[in-house]
Steps between C-alpha positions, in 0.01 A plus 500: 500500500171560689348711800417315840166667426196297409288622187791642340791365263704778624672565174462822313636427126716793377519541076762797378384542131835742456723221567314146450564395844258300685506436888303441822525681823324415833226687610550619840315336768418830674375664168232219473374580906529863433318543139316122425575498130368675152448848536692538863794319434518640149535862618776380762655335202467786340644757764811258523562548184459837435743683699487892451176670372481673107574184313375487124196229503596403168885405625610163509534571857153496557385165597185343385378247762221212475362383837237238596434511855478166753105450397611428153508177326297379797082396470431817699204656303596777296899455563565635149692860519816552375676852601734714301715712727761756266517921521276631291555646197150705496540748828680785590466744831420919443903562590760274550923503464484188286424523112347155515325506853203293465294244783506165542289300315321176590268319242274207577324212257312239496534129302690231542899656494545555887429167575737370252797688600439299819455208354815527320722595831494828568364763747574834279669520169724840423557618153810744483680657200430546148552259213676627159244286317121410523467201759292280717585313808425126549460330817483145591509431868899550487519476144504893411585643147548850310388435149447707184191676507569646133189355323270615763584918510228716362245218513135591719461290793242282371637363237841466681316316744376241237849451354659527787326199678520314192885568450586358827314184419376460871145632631673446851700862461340780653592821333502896496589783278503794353323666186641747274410825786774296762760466148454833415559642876128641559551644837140316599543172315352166659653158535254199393421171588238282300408776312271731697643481877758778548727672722495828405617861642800502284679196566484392133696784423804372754481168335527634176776709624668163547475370161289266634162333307413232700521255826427127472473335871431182566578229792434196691526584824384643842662584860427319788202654751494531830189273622293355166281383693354814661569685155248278341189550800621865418485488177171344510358733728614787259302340177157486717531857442418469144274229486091481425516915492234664429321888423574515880823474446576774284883544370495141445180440350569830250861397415394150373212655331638792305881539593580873601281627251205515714679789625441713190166576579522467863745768506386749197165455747664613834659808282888384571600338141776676322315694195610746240867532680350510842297748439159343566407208742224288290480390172165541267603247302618243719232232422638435197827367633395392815443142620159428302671604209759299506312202617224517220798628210825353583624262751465165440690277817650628858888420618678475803845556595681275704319271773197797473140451598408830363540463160489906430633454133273523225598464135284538145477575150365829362207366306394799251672854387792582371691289742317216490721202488722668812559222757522659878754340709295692809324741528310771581631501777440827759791647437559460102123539471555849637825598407425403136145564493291718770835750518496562115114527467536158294237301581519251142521151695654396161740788444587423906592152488740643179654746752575244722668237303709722341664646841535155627636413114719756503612474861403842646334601851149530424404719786763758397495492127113586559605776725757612260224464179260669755767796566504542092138526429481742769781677347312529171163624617662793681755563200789460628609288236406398156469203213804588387657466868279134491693412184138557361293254726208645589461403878167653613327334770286226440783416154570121572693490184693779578581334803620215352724707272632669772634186697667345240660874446605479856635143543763573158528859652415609156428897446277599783610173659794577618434770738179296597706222577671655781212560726248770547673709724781559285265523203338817702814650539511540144202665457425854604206433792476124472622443848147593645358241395777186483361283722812339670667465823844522546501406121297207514190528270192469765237145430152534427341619838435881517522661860248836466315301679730193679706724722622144641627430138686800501697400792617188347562664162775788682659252747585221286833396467469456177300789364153539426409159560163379567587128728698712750256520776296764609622520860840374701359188603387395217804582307666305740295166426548566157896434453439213741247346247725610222757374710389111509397472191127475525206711254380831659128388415521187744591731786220741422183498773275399602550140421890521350813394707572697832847589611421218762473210239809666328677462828436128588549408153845661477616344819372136392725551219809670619484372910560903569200603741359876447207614615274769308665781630833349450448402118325882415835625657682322239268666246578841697846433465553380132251856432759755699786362356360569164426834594828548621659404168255761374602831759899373423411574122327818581139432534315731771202610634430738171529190304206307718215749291256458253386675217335857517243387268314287811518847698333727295347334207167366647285217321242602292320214427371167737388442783816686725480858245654773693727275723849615519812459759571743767853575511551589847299147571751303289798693658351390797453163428841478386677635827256261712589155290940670518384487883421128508822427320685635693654745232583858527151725397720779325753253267309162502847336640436174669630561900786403632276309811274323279794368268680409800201269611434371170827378506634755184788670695692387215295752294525790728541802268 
């Protein structure tokens, strides 16, 4: 059972944990033309499945899907994401007729797992129900088992990992799972792979919702391509890209060097890092956890994921402190460096690298549980709550070990913990003025990029289709591009200029492997497409233009401090800026509603609403 079309096995493989029962279904030839693959064809996956809007997230109805996209398991360089496409357990609209109305959600990692779910035969993998018992799922090219997962539950992700690899007795498996945050249901839990690369935005929290610890993948196999010949020059062509760079060549030359935590100090120095919940731009302390710092204190080798030139992971030991002895898996990176440092005022490198391997231990969503921990300190500097409240942790700003404390209270949803665990929005809601300054979107804790001064940020932040997310895009074309490069399965940081892949190379590449020829207009309208019909998913739930905001705080709390103090959004600019992007996608300016003329042309008539 196969598609005619090259680059694809054309087999989706279906697992019901409810009832054990294990089959294959074809993917639909016009689904690959129309969407490409990973985060495309996951949300038309998705939207088949999902019938009628208001569905619980943590149902067994709600599917969990796996995607690799036609680049993967092929040299192309940096052909290592894998995309997690389920509803999202995390978001919720101002007003909406459904109890459990929440957006879709689409998570994206890096490693080696993509490529092995094509290896072992298989163009998306879909995880429905819920098993009575702890499990894992184990593939083998067509070999695929549901097997006890009892000895596992409750165990951190790093040590799982260990035992985990051992107990299958074959290095070959690639795997991913969940910490005690996804078995606990921690609305913003993560799912990991090797230790440190995760899909987060809440998709743990689905899994665990499922019963379900772990995935083991591994195969033997690849479809056929169109023309290997012309794929290879191609390919070829694509690594002179990232070959003899230099300081000229900045994004390259940076990532190699220092990973993404050159951005720390890039970004506390431009006056846009999250700081002290968003409420200030640039970080005094940020030399201490910056690059140099880490360079001179901690790492000690660099790591790529699959077929990458880049090599943007760095990993260490915490020489000295009270933590000395902590190995990091990765990091600082930008965003744990901020959302666990430069937001909290904790600028211990030491106490840091703690931070971080504990959320990645425990299987939580960095960027929110620093937004959440953020949120709390806040909360205790203006009173509104106490140490009694904290269950007696003391989280001031700058506390690492309250921090620390305060994860591990959050992933058991101990005390404190358990309204923490459910997001900061609904956290707020519990506390009498706390919703001025949650920093969400549509329920989706916001990353570590403040917009006082970013007004391009902003943008991204309010129109995601995910909430506050920071690798939406800042305009409509560029959103566009980026579910095509989600889409085929390829790293964001290869396609990033000057000197990373264009949407032209993406173009001939994808037709030397699947035969289909689309120009560069034709494949960003398959990124346009797979975007609307997420949106569309969203306005059927009850998502509108009141939900596509940001937080007041960027409005009328100006910096202080750096080298953008004073700078604040307009509102009437932002409003603006909204209606003008609602213009260029063809969606109505008062509701947000995608058109009825620009579904038509996308081809989403199906849709219609």
């Amino acid at each position: 059972m196969r598609t005619t079309s090259f680059g694809y096995h054309g087999i989706i493989l279906n697992i019901d944990l409810s009832t054990g029962n294990v089959f294959k279904s074809q993917l639909q030839t016009e689904d690959i033309k129309n969407y490409i693959g990973g985060r495309g064809l996951g949300m038309k996956l998705l939207w088949d499945r999902i019938k009628s809007p208001g569905m619980d997230p943590l149902s067994g109805e709600n599917p969990l899907i796996f995607l690799p996209g036609p680049f993967s398991g092929l040299p192309i360089p940096c052909a290592s994401r894998t995309c997690v496409v389920t509803k999202s357990p995390c978001t919720s609209p101002v007003e909406s007729e459904y109890a459990h109305a929440s957006t879709v959600s689409y998570s994206n990692f890096g490693g080696f797992f993509g490529p092995e779910i094509k290896f072992a035969g298989y163009d998306a993998v879909i995880i429905s129900g819920r098993s009575a018992a702890p499990v894992y799922i184990r593939i083998e090219d067509d070999n695929v088992q549901i097997k006890d997962a009892a000895p596992y539950w409750g165990m951190g992700t790093d040590g799982f990992d260990k035992k985990f690899t051992s107990d299958l007795k074959d290095r070959q498996f690639c795997t991913c799972y969940i910490g005690p945050a996804g078995e606990n249901l921690v609305r913003h839990a993560s799912i990991i792979h090797t230790a440190s690369r995760a899909a987060g935005r809440g998709v743990g929290c689905v899994m665990g919702a499922k019963n379900l610890k772990a995935i083991a993948v591994k195969g033997t196999r690849m479809p056929e391509v169109a023309d290997q010949t012309g794929l290879l020059d191609r390919i070829t062509d694509a690594r002179d890209h990232f070959t003899g760079l230099s300081r000229g060549r900045l994004l390259s030359y940076f990532l190699r060097k220092s990973g993404t935590t050159s951005q720390l100090e890039k970004k506390s120095g431009k006056g846009i890092m999250a700081v002290k919940n968003f409420r200030e731009g640039t970080f005094p302390g940020v030399d201490k956890i910056g690059a140099d710092a880490a360079k001179k204190d901690l790492w000690v080798r660099s790591y790529s994921c699959y077929c990458c030139p880049l090599a943007c992971k760095k990993s260490g030991v915490v020489k000295d402190g009270p933590y000395k002895g902590v190995m990091v898996h990765d990091g600082p990176e930008y965003e744990t460096g901020t959302m666990l440092g430069a937001n909290l005022m904790i600028s211990d490198l030491g106490g840091l690298m703690k931070l971080i391997y504990d959320g990645d231990d425990l299987g939580l969503d960095i960027i929110s549980a620093g937004n959440v921990i953020g949120f709390l300190m806040e909360a205790r500097e203006k009173g509104l709550i106490d140490l009694n409240f904290l269950d007696g942790i003391d989280l001031a700003w700058g506390n690492a070990d309250a921090a620390i404390k305060m994860l591990e209270k959050i992933a058991r949803r101990d005390g404190i913990g358990d309204p923490a665990s459910k997001g900061v929005k609904a956290l707020a809601e519990t506390l009498r003025g706390g919703s001025e300054f949650a920093m969400h979107v549509k329920g989706m804790e916001l990353a570590a990029h403040n917009v006082h001064a970013n007004p391009a940020m902003g943008l991204c932040y309010a129109t995601s289709n995910k909430g506050g997310c920071h690798q939406n895009g800042n305009t409509a074309q560029e959103q566009n591009l980026r579910v095509v490069i989600d889409s085929v399965g390829i790293c964001r940081f290869a396609c990033m200029p000057p000197v990373g892949l264009t949407p032209k190379t993406l173009a001939t590449l994808l037709e030397s492997i699947t035969g289909i020829k689309r120009n560069e207009e034709e494949l960003l309208r398959a990124g346009e497409r797979g975007f609307n019909l997420e949106k569309v998913f969203n306005y059927r739930e009850g998502f509108r233009r009141r939900d596509d905001t940001l937080p007041q705080r960027f409005f009328s709390e100006p910096l202080t401090i750096g080298p953008e103090k004073g700078a604040v959004l307009d509102r009437a600019s932002f409003e603006t800026q909204l209606s003008d992007y609602y213009r260029e996608r063809g969606w109505d300016t008062q509701s947000s509603k995608p058109g009825k003329t620009r579904m038509s042309q996308l081809g989403l008539s199906f849709a219609l609403l």
